[in-house]
VOBA-1610 file (N, C-alpha, C; in pm, whole numbers, padded with zeros to 5 digits, always signed):
BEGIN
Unk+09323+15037+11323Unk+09312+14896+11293Unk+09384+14866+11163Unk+09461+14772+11150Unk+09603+14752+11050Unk+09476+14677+10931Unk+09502+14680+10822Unk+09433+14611+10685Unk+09514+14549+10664Unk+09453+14432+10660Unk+09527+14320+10579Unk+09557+14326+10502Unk+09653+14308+10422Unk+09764+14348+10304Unk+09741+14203+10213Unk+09669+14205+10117Unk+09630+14055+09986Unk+09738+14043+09957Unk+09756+13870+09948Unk+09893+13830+09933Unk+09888+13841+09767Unk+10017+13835+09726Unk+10049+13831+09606Unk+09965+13758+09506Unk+09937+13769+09368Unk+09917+13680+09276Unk+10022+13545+09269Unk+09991+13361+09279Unk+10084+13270+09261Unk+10140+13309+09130Unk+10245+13267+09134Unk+10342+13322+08998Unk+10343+13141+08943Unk+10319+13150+08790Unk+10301+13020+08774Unk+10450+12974+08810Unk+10432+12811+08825Unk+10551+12766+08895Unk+10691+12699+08757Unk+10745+12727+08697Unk+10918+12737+08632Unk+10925+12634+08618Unk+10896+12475+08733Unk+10974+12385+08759Unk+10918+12314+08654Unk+10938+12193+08556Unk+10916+12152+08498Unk+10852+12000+08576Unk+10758+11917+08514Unk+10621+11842+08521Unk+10706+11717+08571Unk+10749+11662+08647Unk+10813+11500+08661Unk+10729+11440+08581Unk+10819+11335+08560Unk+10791+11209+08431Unk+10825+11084+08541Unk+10694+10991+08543Unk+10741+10867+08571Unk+10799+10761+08475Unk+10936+10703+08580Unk+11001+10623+08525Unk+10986+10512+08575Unk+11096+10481+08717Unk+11068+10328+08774Unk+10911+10314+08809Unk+10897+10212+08844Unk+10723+10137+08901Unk+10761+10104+09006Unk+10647+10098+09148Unk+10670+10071+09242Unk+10742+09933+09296Unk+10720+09833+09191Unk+10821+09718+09183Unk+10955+09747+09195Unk+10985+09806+09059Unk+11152+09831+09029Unk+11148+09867+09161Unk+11150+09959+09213Unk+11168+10002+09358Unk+11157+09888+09474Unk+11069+09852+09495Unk+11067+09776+09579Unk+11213+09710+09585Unk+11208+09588+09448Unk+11288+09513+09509Unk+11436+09597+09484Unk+11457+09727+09433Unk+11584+09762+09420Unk+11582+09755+09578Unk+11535+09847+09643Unk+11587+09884+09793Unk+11536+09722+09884Unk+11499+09622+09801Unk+11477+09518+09913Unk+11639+09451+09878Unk+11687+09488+09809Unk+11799+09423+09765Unk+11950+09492+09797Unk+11935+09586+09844Unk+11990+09672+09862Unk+12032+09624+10036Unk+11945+09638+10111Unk+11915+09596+10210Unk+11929+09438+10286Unk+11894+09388+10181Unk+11933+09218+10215Unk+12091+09187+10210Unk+12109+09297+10088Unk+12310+09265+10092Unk+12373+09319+10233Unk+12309+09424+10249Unk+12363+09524+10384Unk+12374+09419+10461Unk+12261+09346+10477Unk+12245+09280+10611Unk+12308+09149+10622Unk+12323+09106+10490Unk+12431+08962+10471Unk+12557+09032+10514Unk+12592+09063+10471Unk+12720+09207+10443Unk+12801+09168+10633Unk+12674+09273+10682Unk+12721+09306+10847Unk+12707+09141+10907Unk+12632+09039+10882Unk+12609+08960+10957Unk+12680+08810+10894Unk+12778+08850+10789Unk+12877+08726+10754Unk+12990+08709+10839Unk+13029+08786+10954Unk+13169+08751+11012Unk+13114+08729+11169Unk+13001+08686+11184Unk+12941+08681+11327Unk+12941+08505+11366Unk+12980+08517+11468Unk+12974+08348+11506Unk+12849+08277+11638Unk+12757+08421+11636Unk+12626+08373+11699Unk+12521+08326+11636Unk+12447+08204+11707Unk+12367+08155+11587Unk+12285+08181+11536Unk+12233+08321+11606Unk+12122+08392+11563Unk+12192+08502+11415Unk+12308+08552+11439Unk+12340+08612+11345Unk+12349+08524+11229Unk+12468+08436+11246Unk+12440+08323+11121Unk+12275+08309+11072Unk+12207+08307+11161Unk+12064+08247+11072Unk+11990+08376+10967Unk+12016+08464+11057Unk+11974+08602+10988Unk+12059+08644+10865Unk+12169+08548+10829Unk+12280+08570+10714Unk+12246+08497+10644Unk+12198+08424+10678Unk+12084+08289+10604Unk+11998+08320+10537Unk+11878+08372+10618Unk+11816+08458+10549Unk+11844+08559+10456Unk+11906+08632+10476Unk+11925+08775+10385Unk+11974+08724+10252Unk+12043+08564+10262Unk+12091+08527+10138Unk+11965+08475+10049Unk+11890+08463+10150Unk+11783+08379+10063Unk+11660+08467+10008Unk+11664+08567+10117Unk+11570+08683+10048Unk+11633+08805+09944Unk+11770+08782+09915Unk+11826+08833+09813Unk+11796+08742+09684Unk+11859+08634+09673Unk+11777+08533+09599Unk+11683+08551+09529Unk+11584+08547+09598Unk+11414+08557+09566Unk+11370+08678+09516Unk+11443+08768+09578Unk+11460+08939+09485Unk+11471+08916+09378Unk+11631+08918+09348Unk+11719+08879+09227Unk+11584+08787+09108Unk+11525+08721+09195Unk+11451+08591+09090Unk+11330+08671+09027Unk+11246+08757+09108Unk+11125+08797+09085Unk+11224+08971+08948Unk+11310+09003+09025Unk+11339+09119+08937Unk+11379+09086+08791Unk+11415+08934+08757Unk+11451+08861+08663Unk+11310+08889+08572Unk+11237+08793+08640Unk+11115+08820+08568Unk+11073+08915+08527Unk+11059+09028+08643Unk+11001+09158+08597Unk+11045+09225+08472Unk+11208+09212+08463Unk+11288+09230+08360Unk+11266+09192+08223Unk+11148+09097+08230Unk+11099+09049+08148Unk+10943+09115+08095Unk+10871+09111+08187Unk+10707+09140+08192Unk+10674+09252+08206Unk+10761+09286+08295Unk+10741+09459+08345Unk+10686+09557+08291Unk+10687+09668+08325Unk+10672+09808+08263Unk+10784+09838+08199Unk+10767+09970+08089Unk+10873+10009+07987Unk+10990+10012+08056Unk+11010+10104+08142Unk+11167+10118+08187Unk+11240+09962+08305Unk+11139+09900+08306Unk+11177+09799+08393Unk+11245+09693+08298Unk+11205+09711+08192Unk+11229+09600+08076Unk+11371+09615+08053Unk+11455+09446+08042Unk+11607+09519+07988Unk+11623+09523+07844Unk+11533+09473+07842Unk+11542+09492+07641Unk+11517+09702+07594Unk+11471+09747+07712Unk+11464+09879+07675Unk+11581+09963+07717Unk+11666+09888+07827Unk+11758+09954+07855Unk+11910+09870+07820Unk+11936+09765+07823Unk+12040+09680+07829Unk+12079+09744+07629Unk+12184+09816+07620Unk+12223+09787+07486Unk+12333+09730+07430Unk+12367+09745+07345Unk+12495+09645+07253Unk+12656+09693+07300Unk+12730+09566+07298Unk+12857+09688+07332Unk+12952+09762+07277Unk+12871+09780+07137Unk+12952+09894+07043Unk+12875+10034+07138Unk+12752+09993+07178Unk+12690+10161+07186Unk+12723+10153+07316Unk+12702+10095+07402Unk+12809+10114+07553Unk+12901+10175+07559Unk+12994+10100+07486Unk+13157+10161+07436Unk+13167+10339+07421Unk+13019+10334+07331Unk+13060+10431+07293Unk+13032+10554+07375Unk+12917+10492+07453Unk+12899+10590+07532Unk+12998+10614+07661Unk+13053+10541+07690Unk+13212+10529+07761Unk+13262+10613+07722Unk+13304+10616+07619Unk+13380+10714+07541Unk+13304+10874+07530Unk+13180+10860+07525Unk+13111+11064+07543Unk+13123+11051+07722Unk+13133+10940+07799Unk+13128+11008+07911Unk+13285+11041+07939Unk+13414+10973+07903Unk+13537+11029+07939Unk+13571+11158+07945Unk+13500+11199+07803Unk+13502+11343+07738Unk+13403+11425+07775Unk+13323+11382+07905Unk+13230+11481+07991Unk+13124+11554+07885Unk+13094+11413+07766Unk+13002+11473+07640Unk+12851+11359+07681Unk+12874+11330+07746Unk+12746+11201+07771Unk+12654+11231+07759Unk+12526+11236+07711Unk+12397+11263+07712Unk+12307+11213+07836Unk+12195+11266+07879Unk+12095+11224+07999Unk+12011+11121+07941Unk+12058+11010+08047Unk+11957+10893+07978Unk+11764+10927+08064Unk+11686+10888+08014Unk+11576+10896+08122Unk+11627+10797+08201Unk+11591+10670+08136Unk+11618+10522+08226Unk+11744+10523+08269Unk+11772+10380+08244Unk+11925+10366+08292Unk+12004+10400+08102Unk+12139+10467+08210Unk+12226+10478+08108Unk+12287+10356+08026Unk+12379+10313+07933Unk+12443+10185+07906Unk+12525+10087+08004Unk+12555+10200+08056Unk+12724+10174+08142Unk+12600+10157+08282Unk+12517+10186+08336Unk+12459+10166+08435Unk+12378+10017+08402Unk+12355+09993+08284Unk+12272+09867+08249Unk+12351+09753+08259Unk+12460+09757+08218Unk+12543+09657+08221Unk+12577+09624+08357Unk+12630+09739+08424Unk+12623+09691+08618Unk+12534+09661+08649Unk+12369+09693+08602Unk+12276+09612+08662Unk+12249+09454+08631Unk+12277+09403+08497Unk+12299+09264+08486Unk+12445+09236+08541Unk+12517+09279+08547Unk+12659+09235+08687Unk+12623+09230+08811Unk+12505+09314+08857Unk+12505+09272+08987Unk+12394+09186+09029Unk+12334+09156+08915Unk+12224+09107+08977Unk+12271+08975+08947Unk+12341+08927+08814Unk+12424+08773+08841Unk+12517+08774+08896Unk+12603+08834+08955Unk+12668+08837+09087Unk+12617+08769+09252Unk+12490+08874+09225Unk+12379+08841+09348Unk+12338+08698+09344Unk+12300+08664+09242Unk+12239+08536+09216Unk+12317+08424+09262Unk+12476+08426+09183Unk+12538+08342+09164Unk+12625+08333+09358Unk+12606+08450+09402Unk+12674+08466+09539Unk+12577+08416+09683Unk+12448+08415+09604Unk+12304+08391+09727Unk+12311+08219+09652Unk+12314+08194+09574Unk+12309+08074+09553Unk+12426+07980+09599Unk+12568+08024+09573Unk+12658+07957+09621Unk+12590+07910+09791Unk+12570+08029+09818Unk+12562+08028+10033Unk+12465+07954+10064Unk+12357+07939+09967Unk+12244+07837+09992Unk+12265+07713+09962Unk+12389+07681+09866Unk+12430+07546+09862Unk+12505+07498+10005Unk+12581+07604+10034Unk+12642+07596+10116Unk+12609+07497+10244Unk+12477+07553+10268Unk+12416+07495+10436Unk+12330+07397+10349Unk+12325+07318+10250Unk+12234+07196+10212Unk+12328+07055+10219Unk+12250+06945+10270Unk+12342+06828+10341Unk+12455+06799+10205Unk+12433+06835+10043Unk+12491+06793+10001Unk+12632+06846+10030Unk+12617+06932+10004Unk+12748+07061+09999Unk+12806+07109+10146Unk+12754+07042+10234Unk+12781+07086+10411Unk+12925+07113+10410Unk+13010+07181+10440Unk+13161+07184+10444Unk+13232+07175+10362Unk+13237+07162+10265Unk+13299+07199+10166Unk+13373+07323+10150Unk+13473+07298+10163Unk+13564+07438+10155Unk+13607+07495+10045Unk+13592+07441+09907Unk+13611+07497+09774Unk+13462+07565+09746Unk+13330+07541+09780Unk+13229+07610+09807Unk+13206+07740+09873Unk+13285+07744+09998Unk+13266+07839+10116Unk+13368+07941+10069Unk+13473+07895+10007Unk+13577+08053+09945Unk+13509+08057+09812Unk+13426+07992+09709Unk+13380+08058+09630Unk+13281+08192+09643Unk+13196+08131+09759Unk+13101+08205+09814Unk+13194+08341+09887Unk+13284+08339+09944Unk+13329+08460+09974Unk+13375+08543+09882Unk+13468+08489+09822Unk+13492+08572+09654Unk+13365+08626+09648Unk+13281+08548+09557Unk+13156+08597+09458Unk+13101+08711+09579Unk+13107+08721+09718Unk+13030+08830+09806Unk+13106+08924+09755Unk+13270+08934+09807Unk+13357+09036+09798Unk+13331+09129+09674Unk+13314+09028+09593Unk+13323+09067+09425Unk+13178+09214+09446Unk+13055+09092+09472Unk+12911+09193+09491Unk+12970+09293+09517Unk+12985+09291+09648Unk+13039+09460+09706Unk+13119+09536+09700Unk+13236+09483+09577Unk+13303+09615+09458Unk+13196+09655+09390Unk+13152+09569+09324Unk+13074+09625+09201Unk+12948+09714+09295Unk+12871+09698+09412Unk+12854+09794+09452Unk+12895+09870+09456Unk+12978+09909+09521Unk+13078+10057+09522Unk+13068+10120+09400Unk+13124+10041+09325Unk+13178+10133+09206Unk+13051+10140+09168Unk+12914+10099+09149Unk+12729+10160+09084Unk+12738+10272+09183Unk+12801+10254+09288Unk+12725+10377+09364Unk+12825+10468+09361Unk+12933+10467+09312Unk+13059+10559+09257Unk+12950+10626+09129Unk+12895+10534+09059Unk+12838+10629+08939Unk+12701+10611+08918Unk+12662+10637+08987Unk+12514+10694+09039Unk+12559+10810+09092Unk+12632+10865+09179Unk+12694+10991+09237Unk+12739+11074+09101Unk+12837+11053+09033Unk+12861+11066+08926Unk+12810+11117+08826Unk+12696+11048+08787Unk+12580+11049+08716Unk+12491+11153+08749Unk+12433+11198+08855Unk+12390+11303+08973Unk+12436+11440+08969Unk+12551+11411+08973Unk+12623+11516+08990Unk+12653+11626+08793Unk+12674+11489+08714Unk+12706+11579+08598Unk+12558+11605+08551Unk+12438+11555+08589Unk+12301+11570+08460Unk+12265+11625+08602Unk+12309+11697+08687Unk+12216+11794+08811Unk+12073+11767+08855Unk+12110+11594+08877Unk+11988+11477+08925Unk+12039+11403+09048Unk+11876+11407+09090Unk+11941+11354+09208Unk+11902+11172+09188Unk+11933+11055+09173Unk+11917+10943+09099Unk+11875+10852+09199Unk+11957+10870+09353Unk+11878+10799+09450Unk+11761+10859+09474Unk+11724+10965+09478Unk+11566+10999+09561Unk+11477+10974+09407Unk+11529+10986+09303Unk+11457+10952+09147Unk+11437+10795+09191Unk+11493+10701+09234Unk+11478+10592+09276Unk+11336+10514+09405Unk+11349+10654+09503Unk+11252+10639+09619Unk+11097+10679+09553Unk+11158+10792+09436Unk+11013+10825+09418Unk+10944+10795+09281Unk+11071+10708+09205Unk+11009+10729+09043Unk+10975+10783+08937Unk+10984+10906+09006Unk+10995+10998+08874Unk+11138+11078+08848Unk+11134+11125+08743Unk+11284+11194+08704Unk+11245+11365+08618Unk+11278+11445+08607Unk+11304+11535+08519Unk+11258+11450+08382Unk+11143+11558+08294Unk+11132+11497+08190Unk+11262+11547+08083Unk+11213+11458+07955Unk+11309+11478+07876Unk+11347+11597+07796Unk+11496+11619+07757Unk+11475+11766+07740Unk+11602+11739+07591Unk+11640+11868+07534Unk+11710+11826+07423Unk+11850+11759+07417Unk+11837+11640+07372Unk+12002+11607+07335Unk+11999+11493+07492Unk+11886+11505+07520Unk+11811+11320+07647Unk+11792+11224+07560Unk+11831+11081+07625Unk+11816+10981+07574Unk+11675+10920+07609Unk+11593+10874+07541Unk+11486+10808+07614Unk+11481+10700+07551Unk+11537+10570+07535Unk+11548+10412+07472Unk+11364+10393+07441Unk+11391+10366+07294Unk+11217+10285+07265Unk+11255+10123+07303Unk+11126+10039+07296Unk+11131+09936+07311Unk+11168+09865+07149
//
């Protein structure tokens, strides 16, 4: 009859403690926003009226994102706040300059250069969900200096997407983080030497 063989002693575990950063808000509306563009995105070149209406929508529930994340930006928790992350653009600059030279430091929150695309895209968003909602109101009905603004200001959104999600990859890749699933789940790698962590 074989004896069971006692499994090993657990070896304490190496990995270091996650630190929460975003709040289930920041999250929320990042990926509700994320999602509302997708869906404006696929459903702006459709000429059924159900698609149009659903392009309607997505403009308007981007909107209302954009509006509540405004606030939050305001009220929020520490890292949600842009006064904790948004900085000046000497220190942007400068950090432009340690990232050329592959000298950049790990921000916890958002980096400089990531803060600034987040107020670009979110008045982008604003100014692009708002054009489209003027758009379909009796004042503004047809207007064609309206309707190519509104395409610009989309087009525009979805460079400056690209290029956040050019450096979010980026970003990932040089501080050996993964920044979207840090996003799904809120926490990040705590801080370690020569990390940025912005006070309020």
């Amino acid at each position: 009859m074989n004896t069971p063989v006692p499994a090993p002693d657990a070896q304490p575990s190496t990995q270091p403690a996650m630190v929460k950063v975003w709040d289930v808000l920041v999250r929320l509306l990042h990926w509700s926003l994320v999602s509302a563009v997708l869906l404006a995105w696929v459903t702006s070149e459709a000429d059924q009226p159900l698609a149009q209406q659903v392009h309607e929508w997505a403009g308007l529930t981007a909107l209302a994102v954009i509006a509540l994340r405004l606030v939050w930006g305001v009220i929020g928790s520490r890292h949600a706040r842009f006064v904790q992350f948004v900085r000046n653009p000497r220190t942007t600059l400068h950090y432009a300059q340690q990232m050329l030279s592959l000298r950049e430091p790990r921000h916890i929150g958002h980096n400089p250069l990531g803060a600034w695309m987040i107020v670009a895209l979110l008045t982008v968003g604003m100014l692009a969900a708002g054009s489209g909602w003027l758009s379909i109101t009796d004042r503004f009905w047809g207007e064609e200096w309206l309707a190519e603004l509104h395409e610009f200001l989309a087009n525009l959104l979805l460079s400056l997407a690209a290029i956040h999600v050019c450096g979010v990859l980026f970003a990932s890749l040089r501080h050996r983080e993964n920044l979207p699933r840090a996003m799904l789940s809120g926490r990040k790698r705590p801080p370690a030497a020569g990390d940025v962590d912005n006070v309020d």
